[in-house]
C-alpha positions, 0 to 999 in steps of 0.5 A: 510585482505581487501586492503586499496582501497578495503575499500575505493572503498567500503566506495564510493559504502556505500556513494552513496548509502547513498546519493540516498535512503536519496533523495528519503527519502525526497521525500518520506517524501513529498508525504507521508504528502499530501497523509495521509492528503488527506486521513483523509480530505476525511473521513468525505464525505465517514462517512456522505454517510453511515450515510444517507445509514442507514437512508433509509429504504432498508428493504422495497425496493428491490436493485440489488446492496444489493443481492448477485448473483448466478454466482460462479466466484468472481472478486477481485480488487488489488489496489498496488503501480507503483514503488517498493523500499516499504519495505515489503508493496507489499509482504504482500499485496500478502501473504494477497491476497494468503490466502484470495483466497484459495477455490475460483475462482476468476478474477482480476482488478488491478490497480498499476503496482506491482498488477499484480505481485500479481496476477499473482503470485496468479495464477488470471485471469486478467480481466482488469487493471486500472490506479488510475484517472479512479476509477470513470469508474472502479466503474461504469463498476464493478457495470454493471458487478455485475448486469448483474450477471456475478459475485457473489461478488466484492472484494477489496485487498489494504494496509490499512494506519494506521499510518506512521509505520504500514500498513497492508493488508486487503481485503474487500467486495465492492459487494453487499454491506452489511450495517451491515458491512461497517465501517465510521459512528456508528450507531445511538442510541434512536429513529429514524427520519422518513425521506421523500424521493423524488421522492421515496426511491428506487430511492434515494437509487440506487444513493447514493449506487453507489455513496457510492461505488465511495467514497469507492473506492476513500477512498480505493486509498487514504489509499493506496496511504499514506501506500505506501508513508508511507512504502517507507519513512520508507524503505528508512530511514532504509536503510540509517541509515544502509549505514551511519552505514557501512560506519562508520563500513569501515572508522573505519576499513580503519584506524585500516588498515592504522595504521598497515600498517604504523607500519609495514613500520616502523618496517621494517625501523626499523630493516633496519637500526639495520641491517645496523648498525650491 
């Protein structure tokens, strides 16, 4: 049986514990409210460029960017967390990346210092890493890349935000884009408006593809960033609610200790005196 100050010495180490992840909980509280409504507050520009996407008549005009290239390397974007303490979130991430890259060859970008763990531990060729505030430079260097034919699509790994509870991984084609495919706004039902597009729709669809692009990576980072803080914060409430539960657990057990210890001081004064007597 564990000696009173082993319990107690042990008691300390549960508390501290406590104390720290209930800190970081907070904290985590904190930054998970401002990522999640950075994230909803963003989803209407991204709905309305895929809106006017469909309204452009891409049937008619050629773009670079919606034609997929021959090369046979595929580069694949692993957008992760910089610090760890997240629960499961990064291990599915890699399960995530692990079974979608079975039978292809594949380099990778990251962006998060937990992304290249993932890759390297996926056995992917780092191409270059990103910090998250350079999206915009990462978007633009990925689509040279995609038209000068050095791959033969862009995709993107990330944990997706569904709500504070559940995040899931999740791996989506960034090139070439497919409009069939991209998500954020329903098509339209009934007759269709004929638009005028100036200077020509050619033109007005380059730019509103790349700047599609840039809101879709934008999105992507905002949905990452509220699934990290969403994950961390539940992580670090069930490993507080675990270490107020040990301590309990100990307290209990250091007075069950303690009460038999005293008993057996008094027994044997008990039978010291009975002796004595005698």
């Amino acid at each position: 049986m564990a000696s009173l100050r082993e319990i107690k010495k042990r008691m300390r180490s549960a508390q501290n514990i406590g104390k720290v992840t209930k800190a970081l909980q907070m904290i985590s509280a904190v930054r998970m409210r401002k990522a999640q409504a950075d994230a909803l507050l963003s989803r209407p520009y991204a709905t309305e460029l895929v809106n006017t996407l469909r309204k452009l008549p891409t049937a008619d005009v050629q773009n670079p960017l919606l034609e997929p290239n021959d090369a046979k390397k595929q580069l694949l974007i692993i957008v992760a967390p910089d610090r760890g303490l997240a629960g499961s979130l990064i291990t599915n991430l890699y399960r995530g990346v692990s079974r979608w890259r079975v039978g292809r060859e594949v380099a990778a970008i990251t962006i998060g210092k937990k992304a290249a763990s993932v890759a390297l531990r996926n056995k992917l060729s780092l191409v270059a890493d990103y910090p998250a505030k350079e999206f915009q430079s990462l978007a633009n260097n990925v689509v040279d890349q995609y038209q000068a034919g050095e791959y033969n699509s862009v995709w993107i790994a990330y944990s997706k935000f569904v709500n504070t509870m559940t995040q899931t991984p999740d791996v989506i084609q960034f090139l070439p884009v497919n409009l069939a495919n991209v998500t954020g706004a329903a098509a339209a039902d009934g007759p269709k408006a004929i638009y005028t597009f100036e200077p020509n729709p050619g033109q007005v669809l380059d730019y509103v593809i790349k700047e599609y692009l840039k809101s879709t990576l934008a999105q992507i980072l905002k949905d990452a960033s509220a699934a990290e803080h969403s994950a961390r914060f539940v992580a670090m409430k069930s490993a507080h609610d675990n270490a107020v539960s040990i301590v309990k657990e100990l307290n209990l057990q250091y007075n069950k200790t303690r009460q038999e210890k005293i008993t057996n001081e008094i027994s044997d004064i008990a039978s010291a005196n009975l002796f004595g007597t005698t």
